[in-house]
C-alpha positions in Angstrom: 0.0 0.0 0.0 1.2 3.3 -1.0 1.9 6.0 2.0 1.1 9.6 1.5 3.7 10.8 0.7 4.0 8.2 -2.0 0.2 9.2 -3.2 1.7 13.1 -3.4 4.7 12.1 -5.6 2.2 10.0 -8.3 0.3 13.3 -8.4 2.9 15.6 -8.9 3.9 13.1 -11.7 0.8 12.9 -13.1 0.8 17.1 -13.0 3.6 17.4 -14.9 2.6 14.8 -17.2 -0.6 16.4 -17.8 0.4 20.2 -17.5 3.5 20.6 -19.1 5.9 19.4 -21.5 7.9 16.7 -19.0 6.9 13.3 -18.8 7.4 13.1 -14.9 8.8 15.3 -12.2 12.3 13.9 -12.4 11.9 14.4 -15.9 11.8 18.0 -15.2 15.2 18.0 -12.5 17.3 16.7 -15.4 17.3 20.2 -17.0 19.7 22.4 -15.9 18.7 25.0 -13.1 18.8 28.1 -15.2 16.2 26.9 -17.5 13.7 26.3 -14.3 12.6 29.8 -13.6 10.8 29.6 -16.7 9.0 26.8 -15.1 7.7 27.9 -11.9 6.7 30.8 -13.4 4.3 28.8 -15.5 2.9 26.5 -12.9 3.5 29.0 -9.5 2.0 32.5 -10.5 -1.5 33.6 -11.4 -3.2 36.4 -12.4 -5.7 36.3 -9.2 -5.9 36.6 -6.3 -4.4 34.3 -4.1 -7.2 34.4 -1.0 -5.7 33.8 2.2 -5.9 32.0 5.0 -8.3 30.1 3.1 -6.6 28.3 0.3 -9.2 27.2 -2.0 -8.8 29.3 -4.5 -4.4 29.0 -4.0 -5.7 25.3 -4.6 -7.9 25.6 -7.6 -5.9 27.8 -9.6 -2.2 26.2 -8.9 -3.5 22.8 -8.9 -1.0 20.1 -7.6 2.1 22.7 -8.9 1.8 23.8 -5.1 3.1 20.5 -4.5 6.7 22.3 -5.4 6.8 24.1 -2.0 7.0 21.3 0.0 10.8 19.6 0.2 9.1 16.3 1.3 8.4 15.9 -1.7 10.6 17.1 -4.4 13.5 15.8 -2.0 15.5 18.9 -3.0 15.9 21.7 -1.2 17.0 24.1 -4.3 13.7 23.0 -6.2 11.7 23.8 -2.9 13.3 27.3 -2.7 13.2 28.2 -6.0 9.6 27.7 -5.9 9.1 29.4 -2.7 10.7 32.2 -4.0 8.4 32.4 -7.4 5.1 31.9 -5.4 5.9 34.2 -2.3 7.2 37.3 -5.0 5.4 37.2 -8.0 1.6 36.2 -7.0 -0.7 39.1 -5.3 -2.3 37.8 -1.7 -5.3 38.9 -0.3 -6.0 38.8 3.2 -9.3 38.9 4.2 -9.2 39.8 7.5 -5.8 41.8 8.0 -4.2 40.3 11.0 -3.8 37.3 9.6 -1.4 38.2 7.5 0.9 36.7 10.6 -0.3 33.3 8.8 0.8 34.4 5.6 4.4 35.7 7.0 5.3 32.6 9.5 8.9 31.7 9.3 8.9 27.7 7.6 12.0 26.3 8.9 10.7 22.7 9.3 13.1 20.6 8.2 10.8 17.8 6.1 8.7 20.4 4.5 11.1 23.2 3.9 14.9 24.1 2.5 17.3 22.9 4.9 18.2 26.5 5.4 14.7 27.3 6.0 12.5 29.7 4.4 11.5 33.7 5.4 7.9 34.3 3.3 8.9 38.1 5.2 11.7 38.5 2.8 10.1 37.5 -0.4 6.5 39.0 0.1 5.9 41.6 -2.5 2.3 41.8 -3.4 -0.4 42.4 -0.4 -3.7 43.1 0.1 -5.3 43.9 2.9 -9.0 43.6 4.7 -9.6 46.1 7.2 -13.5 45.7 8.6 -14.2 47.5 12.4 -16.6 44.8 13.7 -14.2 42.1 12.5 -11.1 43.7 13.7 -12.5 44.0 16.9 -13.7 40.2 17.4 -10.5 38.8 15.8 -8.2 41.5 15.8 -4.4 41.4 17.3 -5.4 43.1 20.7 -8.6 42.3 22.4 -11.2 44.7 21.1 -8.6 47.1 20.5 -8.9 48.1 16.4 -6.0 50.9 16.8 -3.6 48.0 18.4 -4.4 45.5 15.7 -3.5 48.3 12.9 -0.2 49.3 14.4 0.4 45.3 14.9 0.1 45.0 10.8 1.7 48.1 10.1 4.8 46.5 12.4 4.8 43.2 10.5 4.9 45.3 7.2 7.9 47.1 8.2 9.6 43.7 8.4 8.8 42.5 5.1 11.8 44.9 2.8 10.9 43.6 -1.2 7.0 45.0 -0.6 6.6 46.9 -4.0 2.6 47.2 -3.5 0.6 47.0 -0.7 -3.7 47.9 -0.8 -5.4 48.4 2.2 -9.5 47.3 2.0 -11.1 49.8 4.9 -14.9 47.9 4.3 -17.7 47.8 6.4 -20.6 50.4 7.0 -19.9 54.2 6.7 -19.4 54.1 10.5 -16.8 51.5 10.5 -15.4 53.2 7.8 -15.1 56.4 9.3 -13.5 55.1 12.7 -10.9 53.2 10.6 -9.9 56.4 8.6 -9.5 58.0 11.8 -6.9 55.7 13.0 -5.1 55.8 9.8 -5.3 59.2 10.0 -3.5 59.2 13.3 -0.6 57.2 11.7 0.0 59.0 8.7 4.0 59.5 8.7 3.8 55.9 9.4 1.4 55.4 6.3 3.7 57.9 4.3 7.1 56.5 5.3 5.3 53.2 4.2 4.3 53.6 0.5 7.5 55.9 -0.5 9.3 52.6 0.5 7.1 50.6 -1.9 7.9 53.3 -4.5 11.1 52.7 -4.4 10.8 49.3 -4.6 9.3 49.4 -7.9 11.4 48.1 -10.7 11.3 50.1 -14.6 8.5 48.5 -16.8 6.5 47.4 -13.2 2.9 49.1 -13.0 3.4 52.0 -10.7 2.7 51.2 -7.0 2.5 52.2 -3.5 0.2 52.5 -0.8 -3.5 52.1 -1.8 -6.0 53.2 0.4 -10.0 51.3 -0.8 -12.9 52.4 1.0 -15.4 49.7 0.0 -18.7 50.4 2.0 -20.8 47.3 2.6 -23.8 49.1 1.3 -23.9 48.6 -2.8 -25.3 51.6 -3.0 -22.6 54.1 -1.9 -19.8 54.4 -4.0 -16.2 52.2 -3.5 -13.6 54.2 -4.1 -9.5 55.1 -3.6 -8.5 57.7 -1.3 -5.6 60.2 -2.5 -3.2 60.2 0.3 -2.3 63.8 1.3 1.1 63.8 0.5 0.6 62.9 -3.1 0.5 65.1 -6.3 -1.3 64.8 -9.3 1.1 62.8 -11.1 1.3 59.9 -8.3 -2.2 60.3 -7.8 -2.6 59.8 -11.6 0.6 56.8 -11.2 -1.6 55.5 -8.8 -5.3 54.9 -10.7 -3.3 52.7 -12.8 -1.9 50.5 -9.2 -6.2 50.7 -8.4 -7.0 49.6 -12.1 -5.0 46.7 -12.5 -6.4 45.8 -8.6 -9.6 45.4 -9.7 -9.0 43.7 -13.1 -7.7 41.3 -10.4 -10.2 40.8 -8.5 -12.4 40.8 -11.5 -10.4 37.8 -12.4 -10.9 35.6 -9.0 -14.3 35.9 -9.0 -14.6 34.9 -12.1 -13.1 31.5 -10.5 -16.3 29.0 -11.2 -17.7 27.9 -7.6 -17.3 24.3 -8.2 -13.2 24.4 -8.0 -13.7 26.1 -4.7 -15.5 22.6 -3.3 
């Protein structure tokens, strides 16, 4: 009788049989290294969201190519971190509820699963959304009903990821939870600014232009979703910055596009 991880190796066989040009997954090791990146750019990256800490729709779009990450398997710590690597900085995560981006960011140094070395997600992270919602913030927030405390917590655990290029913040919820959210922000706004000239800077030429974007996305369909101009920016990175919010919601255009039945 096979074992599991027996059962995971057949599928990742079968993946690359089915997905790609390689007959097996050793089939794929016997190229040379250079020629991988290629690769797991193909099978790693998607042009959704990546919805965490649920990771059905990681599942549905990736398929058994997550399968990659996890050194147990491909029995090769290079292979494992060169596909860490490609999924942690080149796919766009959206956190639904913004403290658990601690989830997202946990150090993987276990030594079946991981590179021997282990693996920092912190220092690889690059794309980030996200959710901000007052009555959820304050049931499952960082600091026991304390929405300020859970805000400065993410803020703190954004300062210690240093490759961020674009980071959106969702502020949802009804106009009142809206408006006490703002207010906090407000109250950390060197914070905010210090924050997205990093990101700036982080962009590479050709990249879309990116930053800090603020969403207010009211729970009531009826009012208007919109980005906020931070005060510190002028009409050209305000204008820079439409195209950061266009290509966001092309993105999130795309996930929910996802059909319902992969998400099962």
């Amino acid at each position: 009788m096979l074992n599991f991880e027996q059962e995971l190796r057949i599928r990742l066989d079968n993946f690359f049989r089915q997905h790609t040009g390689f007959s097996s997954y050793a089939h794929f090791l016997s190229i040379p290294p250079i020629f991988r990146e290629e690769i797991f750019d193909q099978l790693l990256t998607t042009d959704t969201f990546l919805i965490m800490p649920d990771t059905d729709v990681r599942d549905a779009v990736l398929g058994d190519a997550i399968l990659l990450c996890q050194k147990y398997i491909t029995r090769d710590s290079a292979v494992t971190k060169e596909a860490l690597e490609t999924y942690y900085e080149k796919n766009h995560f959206q956190v639904w509820n913004a403290p658990y981006l601690a989830e997202l960011l946990v150090y993987m140094n276990d030594r079946h699963s991981d590179p021997d070395e282990g693996f920092d997600p912190k220092l690889h992270v690059q794309h980030l959304t996200l959710g901000f919602e007052w009555d959820v913030l304050v049931e499952f927030g960082l600091g026991e009903d304390d929405p300020e405390a859970t805000i400065e917590g993410v803020l703190g655990m954004l300062g210690e990821c240093p490759r961020l290029k674009e980071v959106a913040f969702e502020i949802k919820g009804t106009p009142e939870g809206i408006s006490r959210l703002r207010s906090i922000f407000d109250a950390h706004a060197t914070q905010l600014q210090n924050l997205d000239e990093r990101l700036r800077l982080n962009t590479d030429e050709g990249d879309i232009p990116a930053g800090l974007l603020l969403l207010e996305i009211p729970s009531d369909r009826q009012l208007p979703r919109r980005m906020v101009p931070h005060p510190w920016w002028d009409i050209e990175r305000t204008e820079e910055m439409e195209l950061f919010e266009e290509d966001w919601w092309e993105r999130l255009e795309h996930t929910e596009k996802i059909p319902m039945e992969l998400l099962e």
